[in-house]
C-alpha positions in Angstrom: -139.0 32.1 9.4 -141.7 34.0 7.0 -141.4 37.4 6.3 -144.5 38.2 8.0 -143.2 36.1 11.1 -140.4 38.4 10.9 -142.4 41.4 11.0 -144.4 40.2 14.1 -140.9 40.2 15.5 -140.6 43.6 14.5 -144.0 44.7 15.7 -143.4 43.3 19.3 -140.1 44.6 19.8 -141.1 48.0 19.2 -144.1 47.6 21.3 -141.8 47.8 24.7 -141.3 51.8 23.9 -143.8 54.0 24.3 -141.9 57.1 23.7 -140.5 57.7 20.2 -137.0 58.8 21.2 -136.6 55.4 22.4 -137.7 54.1 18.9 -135.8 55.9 17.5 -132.8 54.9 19.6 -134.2 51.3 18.7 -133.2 52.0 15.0 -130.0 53.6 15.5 -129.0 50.5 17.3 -130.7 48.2 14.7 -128.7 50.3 12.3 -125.5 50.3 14.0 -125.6 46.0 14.7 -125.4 45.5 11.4 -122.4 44.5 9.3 -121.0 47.3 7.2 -121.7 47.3 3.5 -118.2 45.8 1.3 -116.8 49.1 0.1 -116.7 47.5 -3.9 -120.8 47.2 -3.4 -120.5 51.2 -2.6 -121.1 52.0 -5.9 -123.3 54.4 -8.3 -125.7 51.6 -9.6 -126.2 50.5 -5.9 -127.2 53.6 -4.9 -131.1 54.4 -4.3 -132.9 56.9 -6.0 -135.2 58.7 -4.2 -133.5 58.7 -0.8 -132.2 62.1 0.8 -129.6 60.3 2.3 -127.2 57.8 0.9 -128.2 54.0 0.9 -126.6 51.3 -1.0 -128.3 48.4 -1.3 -126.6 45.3 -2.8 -128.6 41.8 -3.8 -127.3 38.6 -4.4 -129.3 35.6 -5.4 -128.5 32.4 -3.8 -130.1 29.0 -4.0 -133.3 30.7 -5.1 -133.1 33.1 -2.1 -131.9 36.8 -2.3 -130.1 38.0 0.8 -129.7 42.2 0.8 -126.7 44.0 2.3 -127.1 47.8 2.6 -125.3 50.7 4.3 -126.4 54.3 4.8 -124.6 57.4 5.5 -127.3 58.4 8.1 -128.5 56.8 10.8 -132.0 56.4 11.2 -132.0 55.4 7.6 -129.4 52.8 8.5 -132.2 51.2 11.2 -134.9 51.3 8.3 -132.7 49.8 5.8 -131.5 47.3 8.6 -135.8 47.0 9.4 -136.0 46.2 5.7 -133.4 43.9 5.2 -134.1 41.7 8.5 -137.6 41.7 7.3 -137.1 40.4 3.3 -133.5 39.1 2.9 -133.5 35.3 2.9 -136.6 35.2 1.0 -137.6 34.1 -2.6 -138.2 36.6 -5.3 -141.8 35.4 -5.0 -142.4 35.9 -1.3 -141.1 39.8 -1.1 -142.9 40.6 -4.4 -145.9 38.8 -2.0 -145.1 40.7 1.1 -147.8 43.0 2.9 -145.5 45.2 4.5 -147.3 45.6 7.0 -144.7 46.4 10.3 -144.2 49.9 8.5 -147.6 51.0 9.8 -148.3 48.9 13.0 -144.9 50.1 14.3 -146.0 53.7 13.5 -142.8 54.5 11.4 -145.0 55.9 8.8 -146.2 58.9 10.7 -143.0 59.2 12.3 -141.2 60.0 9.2 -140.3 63.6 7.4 -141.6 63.1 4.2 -138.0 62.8 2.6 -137.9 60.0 4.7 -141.1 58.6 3.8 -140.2 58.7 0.2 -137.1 57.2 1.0 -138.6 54.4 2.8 -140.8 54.1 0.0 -137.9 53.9 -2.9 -136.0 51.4 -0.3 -138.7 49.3 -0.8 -139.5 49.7 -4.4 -136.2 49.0 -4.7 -135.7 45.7 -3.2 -139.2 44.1 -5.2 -136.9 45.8 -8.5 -134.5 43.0 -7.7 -136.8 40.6 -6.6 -138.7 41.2 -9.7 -135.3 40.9 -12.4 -134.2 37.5 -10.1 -137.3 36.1 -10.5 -137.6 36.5 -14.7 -134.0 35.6 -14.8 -134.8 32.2 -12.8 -138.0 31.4 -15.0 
C-alpha cells in the first residue's frame, strides 16, 4: 500500500464523524491499539524536540524500508503519532521524504489543534523525514 493510499484510508475513516469529540475519541483509540514503545527505545536521543508532551520515536531501517515505533505520555498525541506512523512506516527513505502529507488537512486535524500541538505535529513529522533523510545518505 502507498503512503498516499494509506492516507485515503485515513481521510475516509474520519469522514464517518461529524462531531469532533468523536475524532477525537477516534485518536485515543488509534493511540491506545498500538503496541507500546520497548522501554530501552525510551530514551533522551528518541525523544522529540518541539513536542509539549513526551513522544519517542524510534526508526529502524530494514530491507530498504524504515518502520517507526513511537509512544507518547499523552493521549491525543499518541493517536497523531499512531496517524503518523500508520501513514509512513513501511516506506522507503525516498517515499516519506516524497510524501504530501496531505490527511493532516483533509481530516481537519490542523485546525483542531492548540498550537503546542500543532508545532508538535509539525516536529513529529520533521522528525521522521530527519531519519528518512540520514537512512537514505547512509544507503547511497
Amino acid at each position: 500500500m502507498t503512503i498516499n493510499e494509506r492516507q485515503d484510508e485515513i481521510i475516509e475513516e474520519f469522514q464517518d464523524f461529524d462531531d469532533w469529540m468523536d475524532k477525537y475519541q477516534l485518536l485515543i483509540d488509534l493511540g491506545n491499539e498500538q503496541e507500546p514503545l520497548d522501554e530501552k527505545y525510551k530514551t533522551e536521543s528518541n525523544l522529540i524536540d518541539g513536542c509539549q508532551s513526551r513522544v519517542w520515536l524510534q526508526a529502524d531501517y530494514e530491507d530498504g524500508k524504515i518502520r517507526f515505533t513511537a509512544e507518547s505520555d499523552a493521549l491525543i498525541v499518541k493517536g497523531i503519532v499512531a496517524l503518523l506512523i500508520r501513514v509512513l512506516s513501511d516506506s522507503t527513505p525516498q517515499e516519506i521524504l516524497d510524501a504530501d502529507l496531505y490527511f493532516i488537512e483533509k481530516i481537519g486535524l490542523k485546525e483542531h489543534l492548540s498550537p503546542t500541538r500543532s508545532n508538535g505535529l509539525l516536529a513529529m513529522v520533521k522528525q521522521m523525514r530527519m531519519y528518512a533523510l540520514a537512512f537514505q545518505s547512509k544507503g547511497n
